[in-house]
Backbone as CSV, one residue per row, in Angstrom:
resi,resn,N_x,N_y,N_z,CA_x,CA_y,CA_z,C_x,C_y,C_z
1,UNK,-3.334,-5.391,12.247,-1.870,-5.281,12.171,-1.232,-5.910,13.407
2,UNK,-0.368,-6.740,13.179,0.301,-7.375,14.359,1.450,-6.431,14.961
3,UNK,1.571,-7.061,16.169,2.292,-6.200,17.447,4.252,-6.401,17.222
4,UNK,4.585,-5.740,17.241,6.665,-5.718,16.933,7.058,-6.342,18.258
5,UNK,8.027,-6.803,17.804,8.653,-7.434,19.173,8.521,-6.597,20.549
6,UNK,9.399,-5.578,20.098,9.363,-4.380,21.663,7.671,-4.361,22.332
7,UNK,6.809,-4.253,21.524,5.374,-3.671,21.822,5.159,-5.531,22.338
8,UNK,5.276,-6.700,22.194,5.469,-7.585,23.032,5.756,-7.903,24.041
9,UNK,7.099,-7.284,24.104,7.484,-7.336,25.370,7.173,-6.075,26.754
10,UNK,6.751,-5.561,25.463,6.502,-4.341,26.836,4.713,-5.295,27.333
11,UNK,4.112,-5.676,27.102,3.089,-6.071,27.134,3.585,-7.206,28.339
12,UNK,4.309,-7.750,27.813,4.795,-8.797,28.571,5.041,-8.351,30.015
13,UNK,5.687,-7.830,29.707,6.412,-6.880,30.996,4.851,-6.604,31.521
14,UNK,3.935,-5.956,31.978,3.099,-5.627,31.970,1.690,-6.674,32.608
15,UNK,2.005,-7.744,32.126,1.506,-9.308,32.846,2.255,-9.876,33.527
16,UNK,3.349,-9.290,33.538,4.495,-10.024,34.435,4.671,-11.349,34.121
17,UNK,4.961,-11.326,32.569,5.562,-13.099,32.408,6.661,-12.854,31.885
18,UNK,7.732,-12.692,32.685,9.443,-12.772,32.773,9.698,-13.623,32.223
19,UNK,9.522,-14.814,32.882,9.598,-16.376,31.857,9.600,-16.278,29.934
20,UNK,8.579,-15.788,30.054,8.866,-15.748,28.771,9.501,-14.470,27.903
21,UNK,9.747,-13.537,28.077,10.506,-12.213,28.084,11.631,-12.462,27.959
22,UNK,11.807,-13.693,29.003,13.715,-13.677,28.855,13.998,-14.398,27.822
23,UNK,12.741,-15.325,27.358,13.210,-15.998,26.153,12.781,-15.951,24.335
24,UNK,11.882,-14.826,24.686,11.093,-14.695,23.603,11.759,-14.480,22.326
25,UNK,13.027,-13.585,22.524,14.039,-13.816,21.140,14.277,-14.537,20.564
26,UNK,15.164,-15.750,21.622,15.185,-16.874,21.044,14.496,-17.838,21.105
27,UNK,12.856,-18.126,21.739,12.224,-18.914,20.847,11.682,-18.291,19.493
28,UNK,11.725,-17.144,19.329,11.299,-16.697,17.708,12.091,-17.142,16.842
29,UNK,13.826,-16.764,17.058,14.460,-17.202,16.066,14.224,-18.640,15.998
30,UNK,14.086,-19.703,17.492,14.125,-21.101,17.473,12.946,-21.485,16.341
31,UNK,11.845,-20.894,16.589,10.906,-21.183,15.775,10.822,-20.660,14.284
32,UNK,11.251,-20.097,13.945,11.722,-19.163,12.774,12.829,-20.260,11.440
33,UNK,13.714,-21.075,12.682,14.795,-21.789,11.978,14.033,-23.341,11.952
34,UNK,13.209,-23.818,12.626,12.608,-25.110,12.396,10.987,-25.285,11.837
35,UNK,10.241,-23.565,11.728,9.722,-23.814,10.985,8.515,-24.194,11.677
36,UNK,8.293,-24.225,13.204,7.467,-24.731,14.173,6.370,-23.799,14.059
37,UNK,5.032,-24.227,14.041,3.836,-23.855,14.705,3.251,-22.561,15.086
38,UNK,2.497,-22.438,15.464,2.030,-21.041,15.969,1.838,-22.363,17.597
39,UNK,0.867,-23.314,17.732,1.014,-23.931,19.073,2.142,-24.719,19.390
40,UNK,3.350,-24.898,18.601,4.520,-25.074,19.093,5.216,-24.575,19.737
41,UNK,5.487,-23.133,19.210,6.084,-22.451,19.415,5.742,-21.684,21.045
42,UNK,4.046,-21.733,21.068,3.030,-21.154,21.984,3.993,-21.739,23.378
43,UNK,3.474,-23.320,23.408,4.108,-24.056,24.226,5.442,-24.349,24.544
44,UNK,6.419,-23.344,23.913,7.810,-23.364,24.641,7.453,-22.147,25.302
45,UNK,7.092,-21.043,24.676,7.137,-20.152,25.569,6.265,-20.317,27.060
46,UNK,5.078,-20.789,26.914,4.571,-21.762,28.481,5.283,-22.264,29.442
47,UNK,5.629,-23.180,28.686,6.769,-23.941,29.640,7.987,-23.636,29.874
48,UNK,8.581,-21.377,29.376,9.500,-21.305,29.711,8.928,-20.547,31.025
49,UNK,8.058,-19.921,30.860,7.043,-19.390,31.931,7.198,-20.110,33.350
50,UNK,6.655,-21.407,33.341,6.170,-22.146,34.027,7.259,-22.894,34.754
51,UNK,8.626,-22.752,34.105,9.796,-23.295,34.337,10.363,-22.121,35.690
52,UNK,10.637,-20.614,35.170,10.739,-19.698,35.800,10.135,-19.489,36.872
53,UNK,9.036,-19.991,36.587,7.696,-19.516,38.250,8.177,-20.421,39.306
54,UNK,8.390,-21.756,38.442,8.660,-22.793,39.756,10.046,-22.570,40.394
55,UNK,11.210,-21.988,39.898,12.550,-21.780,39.883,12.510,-20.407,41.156
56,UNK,11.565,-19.616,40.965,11.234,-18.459,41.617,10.535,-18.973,43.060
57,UNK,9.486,-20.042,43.128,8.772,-20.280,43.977,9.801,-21.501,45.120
58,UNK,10.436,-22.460,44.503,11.882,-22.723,45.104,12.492,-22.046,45.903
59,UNK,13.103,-20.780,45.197,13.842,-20.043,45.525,13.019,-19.028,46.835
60,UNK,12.264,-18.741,46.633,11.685,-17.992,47.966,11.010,-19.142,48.896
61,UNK,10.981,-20.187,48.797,10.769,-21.387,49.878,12.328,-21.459,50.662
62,UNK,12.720,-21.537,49.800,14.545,-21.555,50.448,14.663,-20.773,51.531
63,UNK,14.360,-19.490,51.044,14.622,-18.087,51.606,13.842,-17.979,52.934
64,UNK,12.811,-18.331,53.122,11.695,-18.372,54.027,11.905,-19.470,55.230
65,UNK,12.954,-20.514,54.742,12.888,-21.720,55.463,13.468,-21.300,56.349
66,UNK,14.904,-21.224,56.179,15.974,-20.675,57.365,17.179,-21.013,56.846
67,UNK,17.190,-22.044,55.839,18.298,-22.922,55.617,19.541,-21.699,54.822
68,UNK,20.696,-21.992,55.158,21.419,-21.212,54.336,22.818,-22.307,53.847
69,UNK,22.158,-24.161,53.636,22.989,-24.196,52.357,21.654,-25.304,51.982
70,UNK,22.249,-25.686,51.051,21.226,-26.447,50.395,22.531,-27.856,50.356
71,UNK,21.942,-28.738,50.829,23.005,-29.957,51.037,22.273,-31.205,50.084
72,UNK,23.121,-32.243,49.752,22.309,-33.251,48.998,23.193,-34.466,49.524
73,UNK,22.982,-35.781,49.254,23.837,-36.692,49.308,25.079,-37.105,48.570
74,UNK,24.860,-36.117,47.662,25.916,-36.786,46.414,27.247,-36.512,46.803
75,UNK,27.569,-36.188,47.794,29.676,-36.252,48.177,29.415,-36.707,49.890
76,UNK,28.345,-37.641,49.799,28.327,-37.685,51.106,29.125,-39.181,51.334
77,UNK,29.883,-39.125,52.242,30.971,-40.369,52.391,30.478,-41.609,53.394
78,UNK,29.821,-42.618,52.517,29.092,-43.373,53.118,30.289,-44.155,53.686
79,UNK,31.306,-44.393,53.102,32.335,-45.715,53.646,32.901,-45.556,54.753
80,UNK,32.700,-43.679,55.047,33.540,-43.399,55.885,32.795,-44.372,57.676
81,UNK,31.613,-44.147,57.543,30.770,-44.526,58.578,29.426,-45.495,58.155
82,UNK,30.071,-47.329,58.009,29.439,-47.892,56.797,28.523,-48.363,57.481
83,UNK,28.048,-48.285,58.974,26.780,-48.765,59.911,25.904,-47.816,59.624
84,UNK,25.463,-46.637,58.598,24.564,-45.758,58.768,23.764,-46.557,58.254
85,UNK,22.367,-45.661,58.356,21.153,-46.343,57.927,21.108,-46.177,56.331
86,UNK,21.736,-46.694,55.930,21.601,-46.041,53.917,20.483,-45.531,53.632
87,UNK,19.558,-47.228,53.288,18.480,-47.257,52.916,17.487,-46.257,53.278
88,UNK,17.716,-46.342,55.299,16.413,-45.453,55.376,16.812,-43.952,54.997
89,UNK,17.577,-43.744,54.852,18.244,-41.977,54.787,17.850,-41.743,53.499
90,UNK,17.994,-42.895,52.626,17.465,-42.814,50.988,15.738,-42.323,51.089
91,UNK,15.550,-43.146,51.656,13.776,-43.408,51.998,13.559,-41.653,52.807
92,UNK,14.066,-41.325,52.983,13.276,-40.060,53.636,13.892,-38.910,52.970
93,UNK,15.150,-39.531,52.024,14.892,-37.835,51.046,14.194,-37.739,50.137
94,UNK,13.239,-38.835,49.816,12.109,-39.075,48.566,11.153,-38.234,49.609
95,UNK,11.462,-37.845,50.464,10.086,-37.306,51.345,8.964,-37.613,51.185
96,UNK,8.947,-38.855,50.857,7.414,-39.108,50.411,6.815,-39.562,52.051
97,UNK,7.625,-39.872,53.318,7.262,-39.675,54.931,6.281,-38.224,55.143
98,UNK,6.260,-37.194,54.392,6.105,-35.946,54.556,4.996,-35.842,54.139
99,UNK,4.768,-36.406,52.413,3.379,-36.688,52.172,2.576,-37.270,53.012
100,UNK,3.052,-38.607,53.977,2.157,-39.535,54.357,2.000,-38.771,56.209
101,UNK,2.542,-37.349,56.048,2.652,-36.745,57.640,3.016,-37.552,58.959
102,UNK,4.323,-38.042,58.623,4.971,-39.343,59.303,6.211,-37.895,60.065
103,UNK,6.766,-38.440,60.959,8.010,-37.820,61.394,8.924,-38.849,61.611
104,UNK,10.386,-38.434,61.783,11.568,-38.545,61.883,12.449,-38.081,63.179
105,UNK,13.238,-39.188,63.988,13.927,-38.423,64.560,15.360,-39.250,64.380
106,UNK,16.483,-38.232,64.432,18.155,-38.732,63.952,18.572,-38.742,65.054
107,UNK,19.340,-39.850,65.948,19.733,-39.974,66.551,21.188,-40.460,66.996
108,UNK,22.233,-39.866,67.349,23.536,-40.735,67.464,24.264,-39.382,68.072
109,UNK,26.059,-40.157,67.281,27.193,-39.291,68.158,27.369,-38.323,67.477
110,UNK,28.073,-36.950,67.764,28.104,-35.552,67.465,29.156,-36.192,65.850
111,UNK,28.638,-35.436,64.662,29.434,-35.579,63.489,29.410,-36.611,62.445
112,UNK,28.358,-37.499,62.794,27.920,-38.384,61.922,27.023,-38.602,61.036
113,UNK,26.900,-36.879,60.630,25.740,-36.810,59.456,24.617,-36.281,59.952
114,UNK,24.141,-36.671,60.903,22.914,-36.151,61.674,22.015,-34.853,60.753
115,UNK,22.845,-33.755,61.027,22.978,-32.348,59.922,22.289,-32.264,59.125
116,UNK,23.657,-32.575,58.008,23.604,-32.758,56.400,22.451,-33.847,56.510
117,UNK,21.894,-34.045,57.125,20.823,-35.781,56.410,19.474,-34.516,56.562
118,UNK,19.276,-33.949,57.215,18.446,-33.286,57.833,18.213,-32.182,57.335
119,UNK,19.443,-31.559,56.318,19.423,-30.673,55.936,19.015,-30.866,54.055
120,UNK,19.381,-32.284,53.859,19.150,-32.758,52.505,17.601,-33.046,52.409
121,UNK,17.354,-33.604,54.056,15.716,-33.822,53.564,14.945,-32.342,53.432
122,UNK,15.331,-31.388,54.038,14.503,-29.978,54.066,14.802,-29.673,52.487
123,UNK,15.952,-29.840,51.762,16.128,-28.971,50.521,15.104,-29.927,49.400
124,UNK,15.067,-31.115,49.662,14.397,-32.124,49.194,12.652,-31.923,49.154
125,UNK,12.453,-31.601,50.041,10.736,-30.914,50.738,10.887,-29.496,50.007
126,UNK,11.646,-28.384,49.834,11.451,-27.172,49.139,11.586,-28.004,48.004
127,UNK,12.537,-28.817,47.414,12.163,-28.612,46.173,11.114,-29.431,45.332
128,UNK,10.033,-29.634,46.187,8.652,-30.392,45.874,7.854,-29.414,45.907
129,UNK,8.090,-28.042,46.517,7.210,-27.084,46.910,6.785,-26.907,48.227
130,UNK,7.030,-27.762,48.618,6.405,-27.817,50.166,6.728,-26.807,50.835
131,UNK,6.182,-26.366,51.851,6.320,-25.563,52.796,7.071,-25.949,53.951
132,UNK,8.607,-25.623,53.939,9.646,-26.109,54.825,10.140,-24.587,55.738
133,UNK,10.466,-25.665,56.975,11.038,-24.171,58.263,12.009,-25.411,58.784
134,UNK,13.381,-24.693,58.802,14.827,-25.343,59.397,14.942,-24.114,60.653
135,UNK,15.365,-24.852,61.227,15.960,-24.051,62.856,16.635,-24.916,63.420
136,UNK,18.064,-24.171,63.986,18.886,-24.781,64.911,17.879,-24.809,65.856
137,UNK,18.107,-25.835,67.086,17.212,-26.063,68.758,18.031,-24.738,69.130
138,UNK,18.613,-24.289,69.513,18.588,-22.943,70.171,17.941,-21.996,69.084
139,UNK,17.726,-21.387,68.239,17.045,-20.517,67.387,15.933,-20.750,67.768
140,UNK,15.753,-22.246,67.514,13.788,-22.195,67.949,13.465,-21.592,68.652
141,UNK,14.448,-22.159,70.087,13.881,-21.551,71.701,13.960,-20.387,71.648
142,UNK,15.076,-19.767,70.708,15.292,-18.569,71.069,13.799,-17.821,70.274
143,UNK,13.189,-18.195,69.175,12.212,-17.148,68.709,10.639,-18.036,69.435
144,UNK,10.611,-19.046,69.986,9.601,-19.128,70.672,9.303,-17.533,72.231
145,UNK,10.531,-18.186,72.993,10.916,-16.770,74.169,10.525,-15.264,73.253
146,UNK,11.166,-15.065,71.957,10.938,-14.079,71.850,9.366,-13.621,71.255
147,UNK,9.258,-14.517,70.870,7.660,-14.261,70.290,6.590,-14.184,71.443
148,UNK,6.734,-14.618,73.036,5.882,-14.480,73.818,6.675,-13.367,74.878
149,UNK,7.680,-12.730,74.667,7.983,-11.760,75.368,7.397,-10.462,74.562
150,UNK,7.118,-10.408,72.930,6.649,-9.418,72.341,5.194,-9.293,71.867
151,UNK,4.773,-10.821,72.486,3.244,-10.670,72.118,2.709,-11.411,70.561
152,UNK,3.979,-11.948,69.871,3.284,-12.360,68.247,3.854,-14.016,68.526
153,UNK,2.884,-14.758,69.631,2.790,-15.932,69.495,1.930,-16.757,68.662
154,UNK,0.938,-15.811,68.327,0.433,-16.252,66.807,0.994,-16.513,65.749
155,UNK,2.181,-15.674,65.921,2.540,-15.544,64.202,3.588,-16.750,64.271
156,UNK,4.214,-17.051,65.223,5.236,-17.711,65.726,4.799,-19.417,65.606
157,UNK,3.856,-19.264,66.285,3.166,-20.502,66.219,2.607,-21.175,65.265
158,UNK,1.937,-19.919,64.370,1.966,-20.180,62.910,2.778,-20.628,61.956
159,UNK,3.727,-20.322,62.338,5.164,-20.448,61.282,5.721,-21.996,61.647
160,UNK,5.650,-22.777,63.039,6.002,-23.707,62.729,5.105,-24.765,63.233
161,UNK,3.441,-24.371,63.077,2.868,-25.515,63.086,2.355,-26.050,61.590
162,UNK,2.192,-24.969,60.580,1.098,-24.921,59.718,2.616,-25.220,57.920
163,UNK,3.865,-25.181,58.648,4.568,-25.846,57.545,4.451,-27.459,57.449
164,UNK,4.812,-27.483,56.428,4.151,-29.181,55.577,5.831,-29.973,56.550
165,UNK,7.240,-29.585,56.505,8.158,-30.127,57.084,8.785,-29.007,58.177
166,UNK,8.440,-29.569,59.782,9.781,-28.477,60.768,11.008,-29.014,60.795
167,UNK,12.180,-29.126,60.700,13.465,-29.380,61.346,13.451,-28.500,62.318
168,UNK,13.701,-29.174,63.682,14.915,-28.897,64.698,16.131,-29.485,64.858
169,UNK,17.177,-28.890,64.344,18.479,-29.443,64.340,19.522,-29.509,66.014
170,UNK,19.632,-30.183,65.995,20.975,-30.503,67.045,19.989,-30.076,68.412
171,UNK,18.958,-30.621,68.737,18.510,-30.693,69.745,19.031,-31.323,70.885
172,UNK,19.410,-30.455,72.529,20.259,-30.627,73.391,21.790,-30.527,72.864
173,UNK,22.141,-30.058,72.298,23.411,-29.708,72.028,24.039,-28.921,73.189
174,UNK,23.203,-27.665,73.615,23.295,-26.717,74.787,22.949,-27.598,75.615
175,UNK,23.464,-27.510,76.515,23.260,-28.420,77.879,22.195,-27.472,78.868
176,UNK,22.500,-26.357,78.560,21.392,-25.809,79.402,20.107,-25.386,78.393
177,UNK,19.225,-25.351,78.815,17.704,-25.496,78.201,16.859,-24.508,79.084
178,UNK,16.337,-23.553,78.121,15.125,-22.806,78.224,14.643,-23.362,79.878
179,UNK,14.003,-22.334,80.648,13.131,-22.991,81.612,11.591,-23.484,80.700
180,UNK,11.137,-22.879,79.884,10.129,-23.359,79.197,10.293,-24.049,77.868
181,UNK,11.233,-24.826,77.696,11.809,-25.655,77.017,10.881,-26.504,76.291
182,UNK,10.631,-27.592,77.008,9.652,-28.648,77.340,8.079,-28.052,76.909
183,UNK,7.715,-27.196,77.511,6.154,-26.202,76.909,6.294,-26.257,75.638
184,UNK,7.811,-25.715,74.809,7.449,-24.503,73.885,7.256,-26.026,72.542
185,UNK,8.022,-27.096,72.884,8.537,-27.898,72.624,6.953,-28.800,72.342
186,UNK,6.630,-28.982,73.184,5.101,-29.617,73.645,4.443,-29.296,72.500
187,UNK,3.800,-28.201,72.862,2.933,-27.581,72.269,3.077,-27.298,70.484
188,UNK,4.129,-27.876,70.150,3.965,-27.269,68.779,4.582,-29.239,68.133
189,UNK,4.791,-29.927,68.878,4.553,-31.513,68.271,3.174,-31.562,68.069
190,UNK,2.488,-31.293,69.482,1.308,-31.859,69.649,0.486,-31.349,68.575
191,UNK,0.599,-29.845,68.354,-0.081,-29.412,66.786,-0.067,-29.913,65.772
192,UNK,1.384,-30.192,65.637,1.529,-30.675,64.223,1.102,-32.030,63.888
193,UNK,1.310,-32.619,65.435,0.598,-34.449,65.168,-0.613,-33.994,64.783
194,UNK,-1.415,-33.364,65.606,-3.357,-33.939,65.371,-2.922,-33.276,63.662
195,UNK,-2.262,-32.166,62.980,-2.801,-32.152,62.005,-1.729,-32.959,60.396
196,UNK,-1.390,-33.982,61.216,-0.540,-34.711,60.501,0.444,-33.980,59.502
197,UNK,1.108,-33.053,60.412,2.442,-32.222,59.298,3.289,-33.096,60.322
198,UNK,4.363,-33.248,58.914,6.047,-34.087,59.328,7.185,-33.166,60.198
199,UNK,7.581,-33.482,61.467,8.778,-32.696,62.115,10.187,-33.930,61.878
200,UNK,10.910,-33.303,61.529,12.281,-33.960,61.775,13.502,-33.187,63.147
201,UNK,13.549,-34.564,63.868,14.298,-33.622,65.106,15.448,-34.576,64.910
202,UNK,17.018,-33.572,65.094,18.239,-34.424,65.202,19.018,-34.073,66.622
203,UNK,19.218,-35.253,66.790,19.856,-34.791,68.517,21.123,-36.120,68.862
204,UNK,22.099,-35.815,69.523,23.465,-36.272,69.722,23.175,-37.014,71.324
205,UNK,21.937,-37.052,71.759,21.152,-37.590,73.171,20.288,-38.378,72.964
206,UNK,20.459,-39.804,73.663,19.134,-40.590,73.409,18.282,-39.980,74.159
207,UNK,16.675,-41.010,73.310,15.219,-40.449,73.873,15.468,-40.856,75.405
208,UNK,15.923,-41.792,75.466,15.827,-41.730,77.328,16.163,-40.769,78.095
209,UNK,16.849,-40.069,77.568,17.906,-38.934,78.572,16.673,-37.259,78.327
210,UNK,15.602,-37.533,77.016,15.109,-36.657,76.695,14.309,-36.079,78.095
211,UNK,13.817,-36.633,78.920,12.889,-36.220,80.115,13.573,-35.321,81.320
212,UNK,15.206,-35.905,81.192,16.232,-35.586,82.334,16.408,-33.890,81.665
213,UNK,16.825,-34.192,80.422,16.858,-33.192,79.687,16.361,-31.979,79.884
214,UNK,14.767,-32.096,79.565,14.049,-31.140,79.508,13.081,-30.557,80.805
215,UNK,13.809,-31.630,82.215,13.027,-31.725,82.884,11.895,-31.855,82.929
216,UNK,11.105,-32.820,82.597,9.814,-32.919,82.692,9.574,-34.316,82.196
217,UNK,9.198,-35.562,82.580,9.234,-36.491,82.081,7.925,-36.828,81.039
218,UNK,6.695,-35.959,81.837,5.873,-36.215,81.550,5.631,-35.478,79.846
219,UNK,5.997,-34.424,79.733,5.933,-33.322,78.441,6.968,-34.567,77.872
220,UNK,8.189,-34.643,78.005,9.156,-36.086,77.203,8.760,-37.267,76.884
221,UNK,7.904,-37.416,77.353,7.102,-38.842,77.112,5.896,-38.598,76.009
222,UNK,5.012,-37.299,76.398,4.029,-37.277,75.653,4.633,-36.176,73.938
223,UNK,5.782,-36.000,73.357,6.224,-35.642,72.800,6.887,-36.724,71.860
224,UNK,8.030,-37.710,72.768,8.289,-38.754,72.252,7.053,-40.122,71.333
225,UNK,5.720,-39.748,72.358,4.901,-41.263,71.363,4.168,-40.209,71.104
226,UNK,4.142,-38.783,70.136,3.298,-38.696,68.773,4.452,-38.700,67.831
227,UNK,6.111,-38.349,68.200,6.859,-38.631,67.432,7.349,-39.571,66.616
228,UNK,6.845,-40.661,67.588,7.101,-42.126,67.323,6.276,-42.629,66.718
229,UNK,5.310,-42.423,67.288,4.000,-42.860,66.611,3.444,-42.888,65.153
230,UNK,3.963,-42.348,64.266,3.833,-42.417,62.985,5.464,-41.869,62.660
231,UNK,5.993,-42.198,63.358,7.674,-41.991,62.756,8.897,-43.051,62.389
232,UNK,10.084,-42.291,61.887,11.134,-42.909,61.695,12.136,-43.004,63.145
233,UNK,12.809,-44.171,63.308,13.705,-43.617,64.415,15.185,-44.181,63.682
234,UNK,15.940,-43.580,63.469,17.457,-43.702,63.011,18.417,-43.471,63.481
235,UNK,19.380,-44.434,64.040,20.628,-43.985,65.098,22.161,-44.039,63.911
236,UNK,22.602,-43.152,64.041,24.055,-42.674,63.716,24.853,-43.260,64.130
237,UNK,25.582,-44.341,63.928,26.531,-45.111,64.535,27.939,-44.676,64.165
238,UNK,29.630,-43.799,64.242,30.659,-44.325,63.863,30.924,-43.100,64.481
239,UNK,32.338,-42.826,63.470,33.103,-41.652,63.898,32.914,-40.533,63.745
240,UNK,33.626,-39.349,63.593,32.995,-37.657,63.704,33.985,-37.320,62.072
241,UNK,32.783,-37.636,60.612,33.293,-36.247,59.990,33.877,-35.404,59.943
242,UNK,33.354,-34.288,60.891,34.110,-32.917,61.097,35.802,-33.365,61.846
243,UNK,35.979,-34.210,62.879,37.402,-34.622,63.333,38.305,-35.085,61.755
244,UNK,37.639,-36.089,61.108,38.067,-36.573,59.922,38.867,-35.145,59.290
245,UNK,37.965,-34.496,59.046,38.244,-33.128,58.132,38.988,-32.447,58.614
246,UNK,39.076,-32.005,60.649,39.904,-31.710,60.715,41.626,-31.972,60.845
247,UNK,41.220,-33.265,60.931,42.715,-34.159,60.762,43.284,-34.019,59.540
248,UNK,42.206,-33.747,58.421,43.044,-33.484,57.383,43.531,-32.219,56.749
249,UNK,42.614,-30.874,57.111,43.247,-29.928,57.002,44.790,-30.012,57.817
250,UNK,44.884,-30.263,59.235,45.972,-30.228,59.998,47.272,-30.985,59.229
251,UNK,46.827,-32.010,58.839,47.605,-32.532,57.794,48.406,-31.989,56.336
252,UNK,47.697,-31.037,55.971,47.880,-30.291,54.992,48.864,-29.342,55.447
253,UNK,48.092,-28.345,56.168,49.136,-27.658,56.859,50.391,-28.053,57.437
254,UNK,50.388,-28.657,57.734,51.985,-29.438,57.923,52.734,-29.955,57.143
255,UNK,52.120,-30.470,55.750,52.902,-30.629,54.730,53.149,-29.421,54.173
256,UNK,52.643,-28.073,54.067,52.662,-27.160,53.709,53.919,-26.250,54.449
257,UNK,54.092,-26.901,55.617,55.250,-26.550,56.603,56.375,-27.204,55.992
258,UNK,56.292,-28.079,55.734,57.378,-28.756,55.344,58.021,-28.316,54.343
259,UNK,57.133,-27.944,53.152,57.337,-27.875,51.813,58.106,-26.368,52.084
């Protein structure tokens, strides 16, 4: 004697295939009205499964990364600043640099995308599956310090040597820098080079100024050629976005005065 819908789904429930639970009604009726298969029918419900798992496994990559938007190119205003690198910015949200454990570093003036480019390639890497970690440069420093003031530099170290993509965003932004800056900094390129995982670093400071920076020329130098060394280098050339935007809210508001 065959099993009733409910006694299905409770079963279902029970293997934990949600995926198909949420759809099992209507692929019955779907299959019911066209008349499909017993392995037709099999294989929607699979692939509603399999649809869900990956939608789920996304979604807690997201969650895990740090990121809290998910950015893409598609309203991104190329005309506004028409010296950017198009092409290569195209070329590294295919992340296929990530496969080949290549790095990236963004370089230019405060508001020219830097960010959002950085932030499109991380959502781009979750949504391949990869194992992605975003951090502002002060967050980093700040949970490197804290992970060796509490003792879980393992876990710490773990977290951003052994992901497939790191972002550090807006590196030197703070003018003042960690006294162990440069160490914490060191030590977790140098990991990720020998084991060929991709870092993307964006910073509003050229590499020259990086040594003055971090004081240490020598840690700046040996940071800069494994970065380089199998990397992208991309400079940001034009005006500031965010000024753009705010010129035009201000704008608004004043017509809004008017009116």
């Amino acid at each position: 004697m065959g099993m009733t819908i409910v006694e299905i789904e409770k079963h279902m429930k029970s293997l934990r295939l949600s995926g198909m639970l949420a759809t099992l009604e209507s692929r019955a009726l779907q299959a019911q009205q066209s008349n499909a298969g017993l392995v037709e029918a099999l294989s929607w419900l699979l692939q509603d499964e399999l649809d869900h798992r990956s939608s789920n496994l996304i979604q807690r990559r997201f969650k895990a990364s740090g990121m809290d938007e998910r950015k893409t190119l598609t309203d991104f205003d190329w005309g506004f600043n028409p010296k950017l690198p198009k092409k290569e910015i195209y070329e590294l949200v295919t992340a296929k640099f990530i496969q080949n454990g290549e790095h990236a570093l963004l370089i230019g003036a405060p508001g020219t995308g830097k960010s959002h480019v950085a932030k499109t390639i991380a959502h781009a890497s979750i949504q391949l599956f990869q194992k992605t970690v975003y951090r502002e440069a002060h967050v980093f420093f700040e949970d490197m310090f804290e992970a060796e003031q509490t003792h879980n530099q393992k876990k710490i170290f773990k977290l951003f040597t052994q992901a497939d993509l790191l972002v550090i965003d807006d590196l030197f932004l703070r003018k003042r820098m960690p006294k162990d800056a440069a160490d914490y900094l060191l030590d977790i390129i140098i990991n990720r080079y020998s084991k060929r995982k991709s870092t993307v670093i964006t910073s509003n400071r050229p590499i020259e100024d990086w040594g003055l920076l971090l004081k240490d020329n020598a840690a700046s130098s040996a940071i800069l050629d494994r970065l380089l060394h199998h990397g992208h280098l991309l400079k940001f050339e034009g005006k500031s976005y965010r000024l753009k935007e705010a010129a035009k809210r201000l704008s608004r508001l004043n017509d809004e005065g008017k009116g």
